[in-house]
OpenMM code with the backbone's topology and positions (N, CA, C; nanometers):
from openmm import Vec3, app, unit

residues = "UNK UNK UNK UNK UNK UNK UNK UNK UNK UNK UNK UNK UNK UNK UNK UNK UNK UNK UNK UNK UNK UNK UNK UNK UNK UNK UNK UNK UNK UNK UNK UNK UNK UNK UNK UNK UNK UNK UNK UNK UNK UNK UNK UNK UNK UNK UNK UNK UNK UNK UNK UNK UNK UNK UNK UNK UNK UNK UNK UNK UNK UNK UNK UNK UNK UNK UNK UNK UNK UNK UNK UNK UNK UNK UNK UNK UNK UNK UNK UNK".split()
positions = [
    Vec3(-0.0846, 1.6658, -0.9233),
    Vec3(-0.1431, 1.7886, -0.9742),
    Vec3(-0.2330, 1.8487, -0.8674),
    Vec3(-0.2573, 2.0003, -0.8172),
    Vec3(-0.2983, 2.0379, -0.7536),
    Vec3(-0.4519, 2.0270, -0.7907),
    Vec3(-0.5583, 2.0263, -0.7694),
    Vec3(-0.6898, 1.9846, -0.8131),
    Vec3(-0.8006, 2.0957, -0.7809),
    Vec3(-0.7012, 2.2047, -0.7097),
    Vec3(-0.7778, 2.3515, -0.7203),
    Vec3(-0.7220, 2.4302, -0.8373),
    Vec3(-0.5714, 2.4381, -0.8128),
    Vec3(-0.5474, 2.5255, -0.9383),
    Vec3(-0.5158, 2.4854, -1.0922),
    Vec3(-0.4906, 2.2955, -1.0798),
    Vec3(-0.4792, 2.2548, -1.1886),
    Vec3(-0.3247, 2.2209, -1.2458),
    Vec3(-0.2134, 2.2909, -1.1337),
    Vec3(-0.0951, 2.3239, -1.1555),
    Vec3(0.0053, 2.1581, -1.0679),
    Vec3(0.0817, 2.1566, -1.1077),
    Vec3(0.1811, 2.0762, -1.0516),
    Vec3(0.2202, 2.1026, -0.9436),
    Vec3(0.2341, 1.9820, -0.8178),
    Vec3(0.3199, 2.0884, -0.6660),
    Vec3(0.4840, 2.0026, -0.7153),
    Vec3(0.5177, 1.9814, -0.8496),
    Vec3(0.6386, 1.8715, -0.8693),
    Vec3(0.6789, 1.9211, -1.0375),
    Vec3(0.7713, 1.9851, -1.0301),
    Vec3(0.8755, 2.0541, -1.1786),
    Vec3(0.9350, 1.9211, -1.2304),
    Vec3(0.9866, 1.8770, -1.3805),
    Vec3(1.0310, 1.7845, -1.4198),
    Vec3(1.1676, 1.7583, -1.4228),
    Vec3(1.1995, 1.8883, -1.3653),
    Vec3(1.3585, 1.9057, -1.3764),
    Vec3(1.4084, 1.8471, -1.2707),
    Vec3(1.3605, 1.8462, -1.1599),
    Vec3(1.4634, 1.7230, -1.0423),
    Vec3(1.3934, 1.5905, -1.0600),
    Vec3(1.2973, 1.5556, -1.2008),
    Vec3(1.3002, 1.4207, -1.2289),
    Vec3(1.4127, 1.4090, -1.3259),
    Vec3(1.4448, 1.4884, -1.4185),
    Vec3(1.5325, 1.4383, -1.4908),
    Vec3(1.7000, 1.4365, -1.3956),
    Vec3(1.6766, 1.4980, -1.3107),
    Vec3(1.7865, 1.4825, -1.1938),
    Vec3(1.8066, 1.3409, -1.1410),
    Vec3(1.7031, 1.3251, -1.0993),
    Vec3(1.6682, 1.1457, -1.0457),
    Vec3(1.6872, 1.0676, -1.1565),
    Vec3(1.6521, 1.0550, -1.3092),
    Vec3(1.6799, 0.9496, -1.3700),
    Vec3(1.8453, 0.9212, -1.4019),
    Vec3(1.9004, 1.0789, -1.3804),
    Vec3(2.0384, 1.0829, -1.3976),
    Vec3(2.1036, 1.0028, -1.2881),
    Vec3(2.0935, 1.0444, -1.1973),
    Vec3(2.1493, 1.0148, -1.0991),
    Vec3(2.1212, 0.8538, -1.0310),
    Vec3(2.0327, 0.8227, -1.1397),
    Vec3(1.9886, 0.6335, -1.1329),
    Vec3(2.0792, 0.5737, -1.2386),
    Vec3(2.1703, 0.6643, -1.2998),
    Vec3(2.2148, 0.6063, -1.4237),
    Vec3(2.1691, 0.6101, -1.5600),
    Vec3(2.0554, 0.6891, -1.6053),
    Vec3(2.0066, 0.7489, -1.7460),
    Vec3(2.1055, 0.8500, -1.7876),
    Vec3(2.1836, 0.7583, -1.9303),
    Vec3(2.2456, 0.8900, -1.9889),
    Vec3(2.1773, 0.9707, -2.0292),
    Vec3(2.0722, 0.9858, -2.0786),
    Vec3(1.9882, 1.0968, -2.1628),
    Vec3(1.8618, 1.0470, -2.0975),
    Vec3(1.7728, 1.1775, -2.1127),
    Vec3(1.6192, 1.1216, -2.0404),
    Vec3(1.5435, 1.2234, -2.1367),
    Vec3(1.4455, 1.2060, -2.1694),
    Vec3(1.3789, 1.2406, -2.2415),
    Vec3(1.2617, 1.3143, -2.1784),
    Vec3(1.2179, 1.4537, -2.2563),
    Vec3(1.1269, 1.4786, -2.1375),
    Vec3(0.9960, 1.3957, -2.0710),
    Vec3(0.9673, 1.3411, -2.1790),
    Vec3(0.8123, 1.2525, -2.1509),
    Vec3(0.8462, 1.1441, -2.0739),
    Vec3(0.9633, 1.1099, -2.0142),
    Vec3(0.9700, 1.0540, -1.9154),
    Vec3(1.0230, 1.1001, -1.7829),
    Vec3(1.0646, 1.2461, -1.8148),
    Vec3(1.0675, 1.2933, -1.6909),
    Vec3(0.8984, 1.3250, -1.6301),
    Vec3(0.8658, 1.3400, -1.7592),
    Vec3(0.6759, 1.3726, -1.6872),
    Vec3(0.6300, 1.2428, -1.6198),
    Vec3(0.6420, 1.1604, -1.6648),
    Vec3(0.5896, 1.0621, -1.6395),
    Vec3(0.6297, 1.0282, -1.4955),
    Vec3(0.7498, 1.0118, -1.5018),
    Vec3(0.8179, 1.0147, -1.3258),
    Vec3(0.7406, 1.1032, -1.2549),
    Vec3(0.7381, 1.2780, -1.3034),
    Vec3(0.6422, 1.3305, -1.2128),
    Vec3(0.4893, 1.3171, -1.1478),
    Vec3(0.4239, 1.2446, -1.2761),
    Vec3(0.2974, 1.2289, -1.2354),
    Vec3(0.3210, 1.1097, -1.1365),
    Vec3(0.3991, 0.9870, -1.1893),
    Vec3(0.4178, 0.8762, -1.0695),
    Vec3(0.4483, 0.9256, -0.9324),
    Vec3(0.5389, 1.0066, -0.9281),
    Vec3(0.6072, 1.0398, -0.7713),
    Vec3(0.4760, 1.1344, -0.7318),
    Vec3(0.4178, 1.2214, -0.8102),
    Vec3(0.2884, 1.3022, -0.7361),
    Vec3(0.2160, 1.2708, -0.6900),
    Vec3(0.1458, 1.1478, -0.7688),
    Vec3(0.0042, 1.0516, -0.7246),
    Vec3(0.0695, 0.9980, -0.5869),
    Vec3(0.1715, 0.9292, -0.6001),
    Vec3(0.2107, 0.8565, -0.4891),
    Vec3(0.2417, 0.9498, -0.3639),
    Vec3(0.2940, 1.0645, -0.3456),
    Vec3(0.2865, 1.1572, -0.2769),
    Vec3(0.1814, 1.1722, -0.2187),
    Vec3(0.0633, 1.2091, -0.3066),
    Vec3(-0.0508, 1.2848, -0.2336),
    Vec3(-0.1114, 1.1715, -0.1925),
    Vec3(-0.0702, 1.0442, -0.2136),
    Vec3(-0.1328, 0.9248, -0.1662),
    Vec3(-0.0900, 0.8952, 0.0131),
    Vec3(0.0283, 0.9054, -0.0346),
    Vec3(0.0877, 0.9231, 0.1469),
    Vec3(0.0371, 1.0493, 0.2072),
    Vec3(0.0614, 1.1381, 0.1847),
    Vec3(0.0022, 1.1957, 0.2400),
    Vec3(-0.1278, 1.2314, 0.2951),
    Vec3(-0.2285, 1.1285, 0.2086),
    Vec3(-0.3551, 1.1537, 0.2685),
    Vec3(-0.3546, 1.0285, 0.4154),
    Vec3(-0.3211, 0.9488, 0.3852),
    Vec3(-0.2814, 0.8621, 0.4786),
    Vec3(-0.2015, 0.9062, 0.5911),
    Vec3(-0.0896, 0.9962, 0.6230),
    Vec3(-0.0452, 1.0299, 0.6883),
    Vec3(-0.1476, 1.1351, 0.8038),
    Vec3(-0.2159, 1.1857, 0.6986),
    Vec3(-0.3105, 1.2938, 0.8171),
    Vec3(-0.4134, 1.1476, 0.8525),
    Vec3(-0.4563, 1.0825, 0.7928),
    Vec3(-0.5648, 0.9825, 0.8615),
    Vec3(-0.4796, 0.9443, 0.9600),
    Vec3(-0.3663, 0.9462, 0.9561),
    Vec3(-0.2912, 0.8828, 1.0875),
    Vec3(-0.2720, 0.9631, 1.1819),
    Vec3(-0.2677, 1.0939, 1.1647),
    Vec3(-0.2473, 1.1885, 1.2072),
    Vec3(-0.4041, 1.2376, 1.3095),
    Vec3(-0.5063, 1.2110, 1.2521),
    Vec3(-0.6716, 1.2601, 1.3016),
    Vec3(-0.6814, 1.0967, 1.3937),
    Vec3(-0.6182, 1.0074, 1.3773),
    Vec3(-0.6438, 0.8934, 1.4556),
    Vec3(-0.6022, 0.8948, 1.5665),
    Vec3(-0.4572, 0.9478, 1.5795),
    Vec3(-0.4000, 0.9309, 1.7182),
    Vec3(-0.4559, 1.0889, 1.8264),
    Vec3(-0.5678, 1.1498, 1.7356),
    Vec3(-0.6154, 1.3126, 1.7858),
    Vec3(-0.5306, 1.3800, 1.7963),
    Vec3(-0.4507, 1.4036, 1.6409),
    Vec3(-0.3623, 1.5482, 1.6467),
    Vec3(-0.4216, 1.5798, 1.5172),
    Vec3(-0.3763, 1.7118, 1.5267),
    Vec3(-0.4160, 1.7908, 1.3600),
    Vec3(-0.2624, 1.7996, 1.3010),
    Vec3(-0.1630, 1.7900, 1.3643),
    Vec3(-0.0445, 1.8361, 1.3243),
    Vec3(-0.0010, 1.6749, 1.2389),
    Vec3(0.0742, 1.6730, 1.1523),
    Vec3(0.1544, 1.5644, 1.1144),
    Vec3(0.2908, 1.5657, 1.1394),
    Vec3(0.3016, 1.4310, 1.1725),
    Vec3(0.4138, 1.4209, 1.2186),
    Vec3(0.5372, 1.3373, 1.1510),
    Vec3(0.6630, 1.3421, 1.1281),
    Vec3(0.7398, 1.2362, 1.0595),
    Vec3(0.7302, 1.1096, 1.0338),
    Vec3(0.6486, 1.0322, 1.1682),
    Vec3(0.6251, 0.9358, 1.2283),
    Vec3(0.5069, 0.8958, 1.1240),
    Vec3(0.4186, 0.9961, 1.1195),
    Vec3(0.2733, 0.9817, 1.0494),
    Vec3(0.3046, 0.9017, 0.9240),
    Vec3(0.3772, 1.0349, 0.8715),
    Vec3(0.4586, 0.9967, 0.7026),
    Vec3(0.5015, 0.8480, 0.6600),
    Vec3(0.6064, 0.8082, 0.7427),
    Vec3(0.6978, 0.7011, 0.8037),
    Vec3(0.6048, 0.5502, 0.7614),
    Vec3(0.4879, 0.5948, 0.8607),
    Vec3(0.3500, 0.4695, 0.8610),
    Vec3(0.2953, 0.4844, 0.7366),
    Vec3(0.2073, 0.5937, 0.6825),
    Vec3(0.2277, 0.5685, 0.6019),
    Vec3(0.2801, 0.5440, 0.4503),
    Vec3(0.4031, 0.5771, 0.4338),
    Vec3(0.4670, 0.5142, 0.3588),
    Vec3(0.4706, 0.3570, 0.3219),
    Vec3(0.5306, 0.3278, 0.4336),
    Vec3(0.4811, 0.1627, 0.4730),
    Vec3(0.3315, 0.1476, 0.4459),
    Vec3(0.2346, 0.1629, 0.5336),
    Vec3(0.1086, 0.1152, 0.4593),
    Vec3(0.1129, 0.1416, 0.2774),
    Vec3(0.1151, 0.2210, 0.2223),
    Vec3(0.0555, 0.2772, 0.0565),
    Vec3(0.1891, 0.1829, -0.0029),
    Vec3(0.3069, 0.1478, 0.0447),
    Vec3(0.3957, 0.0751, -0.0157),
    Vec3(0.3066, -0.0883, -0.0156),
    Vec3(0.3363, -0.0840, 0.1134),
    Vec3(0.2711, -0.2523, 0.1233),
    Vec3(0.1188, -0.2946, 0.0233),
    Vec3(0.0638, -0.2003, 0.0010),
    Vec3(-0.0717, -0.1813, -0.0549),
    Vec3(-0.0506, -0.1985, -0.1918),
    Vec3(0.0603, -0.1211, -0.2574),
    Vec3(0.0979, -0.1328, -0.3806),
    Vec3(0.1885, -0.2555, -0.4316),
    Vec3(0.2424, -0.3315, -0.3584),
    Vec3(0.2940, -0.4204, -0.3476),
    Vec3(0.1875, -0.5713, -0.3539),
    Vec3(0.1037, -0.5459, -0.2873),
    Vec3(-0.0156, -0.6797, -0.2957),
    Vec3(0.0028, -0.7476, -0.1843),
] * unit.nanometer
topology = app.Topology()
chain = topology.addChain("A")
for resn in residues:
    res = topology.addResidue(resn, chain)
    for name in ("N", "CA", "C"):
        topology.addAtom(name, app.Element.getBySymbol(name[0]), res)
């Protein structure tokens, strides 16, 4: 959820795309929300990590690479 305007940067409709396409015959919306809030948090989670990776190596720009790391870090983190 965006935390200035309050709004979603993530529609539920390419979650119910993803549960399909995992094999859900029917998906219900409250679990397409639910997917969204999961995949959002986790999003903006990498991504804050990605610019810390990004201000570490002294760039402002992010890079694929940034993403890449952390992904891996916020995975491994969530993992234990």
């Amino acid at each position: 959820m965006d935390y200035i305007t309050g709004m979603s940067e993530l529609s539920t409709a390419p979650m119910h795309r993803l549960l399909k396409k995992a094999g859900a015959i029917r998906v219900g919306e409250d679990a397409a929300e639910e997917l969204r809030v999961i995949l959002e948090d986790l999003g903006l989670k990498i991504a804050e990590q990605a610019i810390l990776l990004a201000h570490h190596a002294g760039r402002r720009t992010v890079k694929k690479e940034d993403v890449q790391h952390a992904y891996r870090i916020i995975i491994k983190s969530s993992l234990g």
